[in-house]
Every structure is written in C-alpha cells, then in structure tokens.
C-alpha beads as a LAMMPS data file, in Angstrom:
LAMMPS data file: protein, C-alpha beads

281 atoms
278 bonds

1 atom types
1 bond types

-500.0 500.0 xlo xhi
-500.0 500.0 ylo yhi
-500.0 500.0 zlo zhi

Masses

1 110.0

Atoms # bond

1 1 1 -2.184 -14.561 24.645
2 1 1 -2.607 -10.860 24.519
3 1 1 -5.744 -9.428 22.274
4 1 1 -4.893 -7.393 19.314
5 1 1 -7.850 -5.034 18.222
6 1 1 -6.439 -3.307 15.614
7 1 1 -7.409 -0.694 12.416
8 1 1 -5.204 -1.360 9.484
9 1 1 -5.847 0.360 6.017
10 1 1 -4.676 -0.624 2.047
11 1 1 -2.132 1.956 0.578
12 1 1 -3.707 2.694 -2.660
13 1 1 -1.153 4.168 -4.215
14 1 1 -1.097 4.682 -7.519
15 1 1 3.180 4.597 -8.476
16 1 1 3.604 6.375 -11.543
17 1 1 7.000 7.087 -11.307
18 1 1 9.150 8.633 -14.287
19 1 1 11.200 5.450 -14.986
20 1 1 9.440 1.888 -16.595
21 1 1 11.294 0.140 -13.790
22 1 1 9.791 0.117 -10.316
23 1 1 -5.499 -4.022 6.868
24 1 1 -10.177 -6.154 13.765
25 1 1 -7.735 -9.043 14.461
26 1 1 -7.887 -10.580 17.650
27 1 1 -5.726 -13.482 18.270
28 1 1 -2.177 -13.349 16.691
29 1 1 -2.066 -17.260 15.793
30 1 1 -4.263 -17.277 12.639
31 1 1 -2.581 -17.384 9.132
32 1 1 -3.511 -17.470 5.703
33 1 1 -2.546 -20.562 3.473
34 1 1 0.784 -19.109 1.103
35 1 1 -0.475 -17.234 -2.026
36 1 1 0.180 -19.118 -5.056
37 1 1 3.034 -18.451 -7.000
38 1 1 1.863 -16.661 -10.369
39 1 1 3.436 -18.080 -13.396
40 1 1 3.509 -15.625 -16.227
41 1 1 1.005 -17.435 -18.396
42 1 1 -1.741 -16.020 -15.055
43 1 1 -2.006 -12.727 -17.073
44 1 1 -2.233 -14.539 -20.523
45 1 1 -5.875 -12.232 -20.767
46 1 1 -3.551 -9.409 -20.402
47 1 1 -1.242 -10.085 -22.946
48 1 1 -3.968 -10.462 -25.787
49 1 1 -3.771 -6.429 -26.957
50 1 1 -2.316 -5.326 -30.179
51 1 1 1.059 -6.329 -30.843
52 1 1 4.035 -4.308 -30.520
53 1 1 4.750 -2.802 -33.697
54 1 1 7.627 -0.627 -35.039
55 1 1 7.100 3.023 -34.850
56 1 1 9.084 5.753 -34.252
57 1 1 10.392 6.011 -30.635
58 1 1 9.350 9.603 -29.037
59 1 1 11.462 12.299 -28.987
60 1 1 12.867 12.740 -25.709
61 1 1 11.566 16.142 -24.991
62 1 1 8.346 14.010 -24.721
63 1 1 9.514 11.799 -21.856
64 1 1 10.859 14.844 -20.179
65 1 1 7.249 16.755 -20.449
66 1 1 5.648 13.612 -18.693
67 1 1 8.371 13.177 -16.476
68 1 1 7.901 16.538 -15.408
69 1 1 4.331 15.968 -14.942
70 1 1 4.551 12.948 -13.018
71 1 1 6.975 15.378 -10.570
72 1 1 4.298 17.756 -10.495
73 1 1 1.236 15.544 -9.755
74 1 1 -0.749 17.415 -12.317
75 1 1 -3.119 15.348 -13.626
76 1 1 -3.863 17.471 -16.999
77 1 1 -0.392 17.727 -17.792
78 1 1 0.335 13.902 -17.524
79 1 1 -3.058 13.661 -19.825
80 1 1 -1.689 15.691 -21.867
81 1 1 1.934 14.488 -21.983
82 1 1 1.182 10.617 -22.163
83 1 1 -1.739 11.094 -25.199
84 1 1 1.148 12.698 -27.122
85 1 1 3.446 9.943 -26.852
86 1 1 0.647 7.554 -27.594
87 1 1 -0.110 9.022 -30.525
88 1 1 3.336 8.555 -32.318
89 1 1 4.050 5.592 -30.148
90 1 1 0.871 3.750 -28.805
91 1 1 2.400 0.912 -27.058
92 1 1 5.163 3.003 -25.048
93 1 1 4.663 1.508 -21.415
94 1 1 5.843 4.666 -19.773
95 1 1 2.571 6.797 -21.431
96 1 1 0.582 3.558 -21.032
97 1 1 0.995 3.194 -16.935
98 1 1 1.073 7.309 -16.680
99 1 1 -2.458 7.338 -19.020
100 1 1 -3.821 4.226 -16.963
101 1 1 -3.446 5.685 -13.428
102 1 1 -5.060 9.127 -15.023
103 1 1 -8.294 7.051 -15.580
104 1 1 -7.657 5.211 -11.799
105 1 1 -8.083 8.924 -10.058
106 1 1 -11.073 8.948 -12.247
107 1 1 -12.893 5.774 -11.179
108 1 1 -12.369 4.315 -14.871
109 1 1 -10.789 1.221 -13.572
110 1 1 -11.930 -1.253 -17.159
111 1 1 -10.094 1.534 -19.388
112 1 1 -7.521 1.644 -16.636
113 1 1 -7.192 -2.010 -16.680
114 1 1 -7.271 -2.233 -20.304
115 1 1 -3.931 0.070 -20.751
116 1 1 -2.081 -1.596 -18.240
117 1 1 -2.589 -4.669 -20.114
118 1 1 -1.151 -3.383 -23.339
119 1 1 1.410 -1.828 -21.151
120 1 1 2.168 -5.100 -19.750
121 1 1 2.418 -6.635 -23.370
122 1 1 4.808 -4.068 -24.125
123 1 1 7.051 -4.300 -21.476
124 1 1 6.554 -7.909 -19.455
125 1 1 9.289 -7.711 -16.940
126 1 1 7.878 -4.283 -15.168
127 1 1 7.511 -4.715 -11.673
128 1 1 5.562 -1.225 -11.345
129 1 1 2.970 -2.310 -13.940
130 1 1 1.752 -5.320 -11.613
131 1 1 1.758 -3.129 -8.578
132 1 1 -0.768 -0.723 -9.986
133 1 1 -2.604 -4.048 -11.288
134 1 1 -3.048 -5.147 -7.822
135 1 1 -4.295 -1.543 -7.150
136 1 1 -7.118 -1.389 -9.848
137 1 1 -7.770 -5.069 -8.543
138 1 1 -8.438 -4.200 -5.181
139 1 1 -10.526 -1.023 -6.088
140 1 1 -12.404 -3.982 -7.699
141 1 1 -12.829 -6.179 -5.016
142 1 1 -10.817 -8.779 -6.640
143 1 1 -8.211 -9.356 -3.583
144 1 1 -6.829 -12.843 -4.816
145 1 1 -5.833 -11.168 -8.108
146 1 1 -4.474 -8.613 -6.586
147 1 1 -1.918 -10.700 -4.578
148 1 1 -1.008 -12.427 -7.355
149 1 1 -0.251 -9.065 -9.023
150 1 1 1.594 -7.388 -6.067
151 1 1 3.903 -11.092 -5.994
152 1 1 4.295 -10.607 -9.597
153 1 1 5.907 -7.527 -8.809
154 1 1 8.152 -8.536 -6.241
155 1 1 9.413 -11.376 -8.270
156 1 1 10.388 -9.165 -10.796
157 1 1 11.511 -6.394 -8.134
158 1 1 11.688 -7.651 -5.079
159 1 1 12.837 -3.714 -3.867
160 1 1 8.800 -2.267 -5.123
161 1 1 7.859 -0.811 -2.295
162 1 1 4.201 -0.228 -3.517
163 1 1 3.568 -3.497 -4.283
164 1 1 4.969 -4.518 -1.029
165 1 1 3.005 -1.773 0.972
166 1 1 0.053 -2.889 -0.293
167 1 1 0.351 -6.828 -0.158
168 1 1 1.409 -6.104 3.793
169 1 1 -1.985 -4.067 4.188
170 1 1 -3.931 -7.540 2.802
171 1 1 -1.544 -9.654 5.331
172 1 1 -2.429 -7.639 7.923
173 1 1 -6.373 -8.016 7.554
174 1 1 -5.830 -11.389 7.372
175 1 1 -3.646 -11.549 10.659
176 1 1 -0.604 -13.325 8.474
177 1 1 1.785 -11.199 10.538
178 1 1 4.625 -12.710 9.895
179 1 1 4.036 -12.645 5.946
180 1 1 2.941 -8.663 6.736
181 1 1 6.290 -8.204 8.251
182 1 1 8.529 -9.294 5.791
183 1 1 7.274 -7.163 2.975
184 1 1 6.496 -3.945 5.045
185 1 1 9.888 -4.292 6.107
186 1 1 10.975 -4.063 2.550
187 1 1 8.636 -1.140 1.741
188 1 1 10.108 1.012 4.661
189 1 1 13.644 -0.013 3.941
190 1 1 12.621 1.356 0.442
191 1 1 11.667 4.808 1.959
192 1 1 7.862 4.214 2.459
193 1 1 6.392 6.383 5.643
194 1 1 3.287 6.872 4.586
195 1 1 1.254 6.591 8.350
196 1 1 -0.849 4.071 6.844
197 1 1 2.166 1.863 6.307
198 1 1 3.686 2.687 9.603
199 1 1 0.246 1.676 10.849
200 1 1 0.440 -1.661 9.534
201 1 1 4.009 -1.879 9.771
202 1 1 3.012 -1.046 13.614
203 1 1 0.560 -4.107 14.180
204 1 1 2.539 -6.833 12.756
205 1 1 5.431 -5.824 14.962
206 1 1 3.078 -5.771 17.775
207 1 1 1.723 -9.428 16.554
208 1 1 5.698 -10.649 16.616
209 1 1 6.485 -9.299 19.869
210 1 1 8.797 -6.869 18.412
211 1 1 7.635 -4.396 20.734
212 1 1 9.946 -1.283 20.664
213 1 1 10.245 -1.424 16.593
214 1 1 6.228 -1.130 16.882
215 1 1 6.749 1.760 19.334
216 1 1 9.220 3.349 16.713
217 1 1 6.799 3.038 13.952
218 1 1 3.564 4.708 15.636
219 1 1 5.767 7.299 16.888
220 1 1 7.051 8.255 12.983
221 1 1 3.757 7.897 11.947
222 1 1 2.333 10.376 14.301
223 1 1 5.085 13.260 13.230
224 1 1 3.740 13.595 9.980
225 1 1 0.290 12.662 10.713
226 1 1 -0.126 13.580 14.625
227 1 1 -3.867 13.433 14.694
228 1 1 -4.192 10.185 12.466
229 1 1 -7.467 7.919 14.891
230 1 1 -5.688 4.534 13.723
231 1 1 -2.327 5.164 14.632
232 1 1 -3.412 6.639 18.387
233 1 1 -5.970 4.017 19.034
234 1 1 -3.188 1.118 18.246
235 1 1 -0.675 2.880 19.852
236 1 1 -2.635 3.081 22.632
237 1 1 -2.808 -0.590 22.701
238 1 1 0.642 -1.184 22.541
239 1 1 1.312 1.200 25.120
240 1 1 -1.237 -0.396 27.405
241 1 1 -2.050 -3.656 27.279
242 1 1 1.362 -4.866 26.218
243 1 1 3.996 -2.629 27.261
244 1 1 2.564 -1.783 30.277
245 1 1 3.825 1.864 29.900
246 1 1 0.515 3.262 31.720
247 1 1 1.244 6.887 31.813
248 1 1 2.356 6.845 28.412
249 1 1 -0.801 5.471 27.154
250 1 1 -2.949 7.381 28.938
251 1 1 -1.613 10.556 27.015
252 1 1 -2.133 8.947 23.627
253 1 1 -5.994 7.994 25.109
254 1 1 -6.081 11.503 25.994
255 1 1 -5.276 12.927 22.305
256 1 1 -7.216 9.929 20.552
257 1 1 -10.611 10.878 22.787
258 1 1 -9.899 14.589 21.413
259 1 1 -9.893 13.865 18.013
260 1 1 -11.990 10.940 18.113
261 1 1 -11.510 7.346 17.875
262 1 1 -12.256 4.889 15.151
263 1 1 -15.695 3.499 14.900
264 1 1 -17.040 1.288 16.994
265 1 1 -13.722 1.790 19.643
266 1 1 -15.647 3.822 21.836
267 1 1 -15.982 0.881 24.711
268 1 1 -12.186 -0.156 23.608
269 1 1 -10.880 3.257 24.197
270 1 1 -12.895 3.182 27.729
271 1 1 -11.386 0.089 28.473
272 1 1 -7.706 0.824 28.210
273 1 1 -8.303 4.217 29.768
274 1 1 -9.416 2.432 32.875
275 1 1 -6.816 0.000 32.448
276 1 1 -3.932 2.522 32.262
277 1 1 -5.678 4.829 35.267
278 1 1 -5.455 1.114 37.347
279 1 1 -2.001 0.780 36.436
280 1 1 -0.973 3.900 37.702
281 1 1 -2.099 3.943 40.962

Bonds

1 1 1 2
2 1 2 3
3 1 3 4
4 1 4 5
5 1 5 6
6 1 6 7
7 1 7 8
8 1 8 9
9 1 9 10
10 1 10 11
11 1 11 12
12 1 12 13
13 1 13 14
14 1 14 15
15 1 15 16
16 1 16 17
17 1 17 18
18 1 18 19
19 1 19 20
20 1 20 21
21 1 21 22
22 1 24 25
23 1 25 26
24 1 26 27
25 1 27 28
26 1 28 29
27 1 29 30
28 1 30 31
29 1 31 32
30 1 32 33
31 1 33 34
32 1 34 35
33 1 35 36
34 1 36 37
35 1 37 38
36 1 38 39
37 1 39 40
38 1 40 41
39 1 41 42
40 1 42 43
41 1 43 44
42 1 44 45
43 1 45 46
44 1 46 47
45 1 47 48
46 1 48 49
47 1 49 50
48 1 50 51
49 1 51 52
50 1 52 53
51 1 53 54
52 1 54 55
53 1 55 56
54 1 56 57
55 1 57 58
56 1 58 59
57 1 59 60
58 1 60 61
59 1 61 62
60 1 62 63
61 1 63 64
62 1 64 65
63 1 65 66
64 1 66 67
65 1 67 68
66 1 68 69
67 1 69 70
68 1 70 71
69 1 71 72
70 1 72 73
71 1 73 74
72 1 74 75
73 1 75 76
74 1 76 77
75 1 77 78
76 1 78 79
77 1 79 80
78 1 80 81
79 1 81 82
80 1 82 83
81 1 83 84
82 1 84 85
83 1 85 86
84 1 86 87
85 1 87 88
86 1 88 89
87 1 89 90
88 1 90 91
89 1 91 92
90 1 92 93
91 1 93 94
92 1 94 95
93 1 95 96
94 1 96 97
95 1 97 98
96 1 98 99
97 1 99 100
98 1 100 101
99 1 101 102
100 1 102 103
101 1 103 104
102 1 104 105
103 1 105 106
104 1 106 107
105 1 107 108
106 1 108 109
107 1 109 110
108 1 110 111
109 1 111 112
110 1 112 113
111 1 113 114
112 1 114 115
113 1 115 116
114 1 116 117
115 1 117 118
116 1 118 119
117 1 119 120
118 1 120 121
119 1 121 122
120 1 122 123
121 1 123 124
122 1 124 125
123 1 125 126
124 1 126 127
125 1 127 128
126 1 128 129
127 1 129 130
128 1 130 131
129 1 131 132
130 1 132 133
131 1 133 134
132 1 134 135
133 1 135 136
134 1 136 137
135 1 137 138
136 1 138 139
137 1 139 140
138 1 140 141
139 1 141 142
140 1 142 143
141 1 143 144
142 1 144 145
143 1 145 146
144 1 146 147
145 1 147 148
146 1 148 149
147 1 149 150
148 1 150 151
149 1 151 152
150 1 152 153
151 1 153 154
152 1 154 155
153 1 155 156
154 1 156 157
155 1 157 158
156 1 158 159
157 1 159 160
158 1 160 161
159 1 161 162
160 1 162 163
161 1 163 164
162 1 164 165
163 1 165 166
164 1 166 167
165 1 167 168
166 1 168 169
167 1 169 170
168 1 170 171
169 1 171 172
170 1 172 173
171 1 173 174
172 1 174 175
173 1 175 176
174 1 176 177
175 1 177 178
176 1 178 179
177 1 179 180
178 1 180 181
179 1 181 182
180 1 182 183
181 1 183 184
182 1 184 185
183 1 185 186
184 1 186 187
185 1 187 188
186 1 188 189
187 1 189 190
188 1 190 191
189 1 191 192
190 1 192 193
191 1 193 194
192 1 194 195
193 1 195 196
194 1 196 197
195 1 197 198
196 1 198 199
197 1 199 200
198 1 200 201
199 1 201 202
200 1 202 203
201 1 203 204
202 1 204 205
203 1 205 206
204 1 206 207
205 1 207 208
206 1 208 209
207 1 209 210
208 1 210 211
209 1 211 212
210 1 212 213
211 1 213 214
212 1 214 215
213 1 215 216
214 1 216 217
215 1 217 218
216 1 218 219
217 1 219 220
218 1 220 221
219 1 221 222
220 1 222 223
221 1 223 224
222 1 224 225
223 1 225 226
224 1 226 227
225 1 227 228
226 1 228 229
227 1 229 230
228 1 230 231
229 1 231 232
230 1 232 233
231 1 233 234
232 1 234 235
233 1 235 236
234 1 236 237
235 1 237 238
236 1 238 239
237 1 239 240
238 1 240 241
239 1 241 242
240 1 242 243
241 1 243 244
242 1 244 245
243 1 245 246
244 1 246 247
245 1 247 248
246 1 248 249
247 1 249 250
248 1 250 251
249 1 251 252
250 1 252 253
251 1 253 254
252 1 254 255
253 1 255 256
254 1 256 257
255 1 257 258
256 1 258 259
257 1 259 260
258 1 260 261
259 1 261 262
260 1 262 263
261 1 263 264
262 1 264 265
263 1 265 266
264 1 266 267
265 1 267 268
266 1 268 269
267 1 269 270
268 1 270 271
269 1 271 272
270 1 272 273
271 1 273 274
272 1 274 275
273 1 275 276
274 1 276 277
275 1 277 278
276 1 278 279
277 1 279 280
278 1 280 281
C-alpha cells in the first residue's frame, strides 16, 4: 500500500450568513469508530438560558443594517447592528449568532458560547447555529463536541457546507477517508473552494484511489492560492508517488522548494525529488 504523508488543516469558519437557516497520515486503512448520533437532549446545558419571551419583533430596517454588515465583513457595524436588535429583541437568533461570532474573532469563546446557546434556545432547528458550535468547540480543544455539533447540523441541514467542511478536516486527521469524503463532497457541491478544503478534499480522494478528482482539486486550489506549502507538497505526492506523472511533479517540487515546504518535509520533499528525477530518466 502506497504511503500518504499528508498536511490537512480545520476550516474555521465562522458562517454568519444573513438568513437563520444555514486535518501526517500514513497508511490509508485506519478508521475512526462512527460518531455518535446526538439526540437533542446532548445540548440540554445549552438550552437552560432565559426563556423566549414576547417582545416586539425588530423593525426590518434592522435586519437589513446587519444584513448589510454581514455582506460587508465589518466587524463594528455587525456590533453595532446586532446590539440594536438585542436590545428591543434579546433572544432574536439572527443578532444572537451575528453578536456570538463578533466575540469568536475576539478570542471570547465562553461569551461566544454563551449566546449561541440562547440562540440555540431560540431557534432549535438551526443548522448554522451548531456549525459555529463545533467552531468555538474546536478553538477549545473539545473535538468530540464538536462532531457532535457539526452532525447536529447536518441532520438538520444536511446541505451546511461549514459544518461539513469542518467535520471533513477532523476525518481527515483521523485518516477516516471515506467518512472525509462524503461530507467534503457535500461542502464543494455547496460552493466551498476554500484551498484548505480542496486540500482535504484532495487527500481523501487520494486515500480512495480517486486519483484524477484529487488532481482536479489541488489544481483549483492552487488558482486562487498558487503559493499555498500544503497544497504543493500533497500535490506533489500525488503526482509522484502515485500517479507516476514524474515531470509533472517535479515542477510542483520545484515551486514548493521556492516557497518553502511545510515543516518537518524537508527530507520528504528530497525524497520525491529524487524519486521523480529517477523516473524520468
């Protein structure tokens, strides 16, 4: 069986979209036991903020301030326009998420957590509220929560593309490629090409044998990121060590020695640079 050495990276992407609805592995055989499936009552702690209450609903001049905010990515206007709806309606989910992920930028992950939850209260069946969950949950080190949170979503969504970005980064790291697959697949159906998901995206094709759709994803990742060290160095694998396309690697090796390759690939990149060099003569 071919080695995989791979880099992988976590999309922490904080989704704060205008409407309430929306990771060295080496051997490809290793998979991780299937994630629970999280029942509702899992985010009980959640749920115990202050109860919805009548009040009156914000005008929607409001919603189109934040919404223009969230366009914008200004972080002082979506401050701004999310504390104003909060203050005539201070459970609106919308404000809540926007107001959370303001905090996330800012390293205030308890506060952040602590909106979400009343967010969560407010509006149960939100996939996009789970997804940036899972994201405050991994900036905590709490990775099994943050599965559970990412599932969550895509039970309730099966089409957020965060969520599913993010829960294929975790598959990846732990070499479940066929798990990774499934949901990265959704993400870039969705419209995802972030290079770090094209990255991942990129090694569990590679895992599956699915050699060419790999070769597709490094090479969209590289036109908007052309310099990216990840997406060269496991190109460069693909290219070398299983597609046997020597010349071809070689000229990614070439542009991933320029820039500079991850750490610790140094005697990697050396390797497949004399492998490719072997090949061609």
């Amino acid at each position: 069986m071919k080695r995989i050495i791979t880099c992988f990276s976590l999309l922490a992407l904080a989704a704060c979209s205008s409407s309430p609805t929306k990771e060295t592995a080496e051997e490809t055989k290793t998979a991780v036991a299937e994630a629970p499936k999280v029942e509702v009552d899992e985010f009980k702690d959640l749920e115990k903020v202050e109860p919805v209450r009548p009040v009156t609903p914000p005008a929607p001049s409001q919603y189109a301030a934040l919404n223009e905010a969230i366009k914008s990515q200004s972080d002082e206007r979506i401050y701004q326009a999310s504390t104003q709806i909060l203050t005539q309606s201070p459970n609106d989910a919308r404000a809540l998420n926007a107001l959370a992920m303001y905090h996330y930028k800012r390293g205030r992950f308890d506060l952040c957590r602590y909106l979400l939850g009343k967010a969560i209260s407010s509006s149960p069946k939100t996939a996009e509220l789970y997804s940036n969950l899972g994201i405050v949950q991994l900036a905590q080190n709490e990775r099994r929560d943050a599965v559970k949170s990412f599932r969550k979503a895509l039970d309730i969504n099966n089409d957020e593309a965060v969520a599913a970005a993010n829960l294929g980064a975790i598959y990846v790291q732990e070499r479940d490629f066929a798990k990774a697959g499934v949901v990265l697949e959704t993400a870039y159906r969705k419209g995802v090409r972030d290079p770090r998901v094209l990255n991942n995206y990129g090694i569990a094709l590679t895992a599956q044998g699915k050699l060419d759709r790999a070769e597709d994803m490094y090479k969209a990742a590289l036109k908007d990121s052309g310099n990216n060290k990840e997406v060269l160095f496991n190109y460069a694998i693909l290219l070398v060590d299983h597609m046997q396309k020597y010349q071809d690697g070689l000229e990614v090796i070439n542009r991933l020695k320029f820039v500079g390759g991850p750490a610790d690939s140094r005697n990697r990149i050396i390797a497949l640079e004399n492998k490719a060099k072997a090949g061609i003569k």
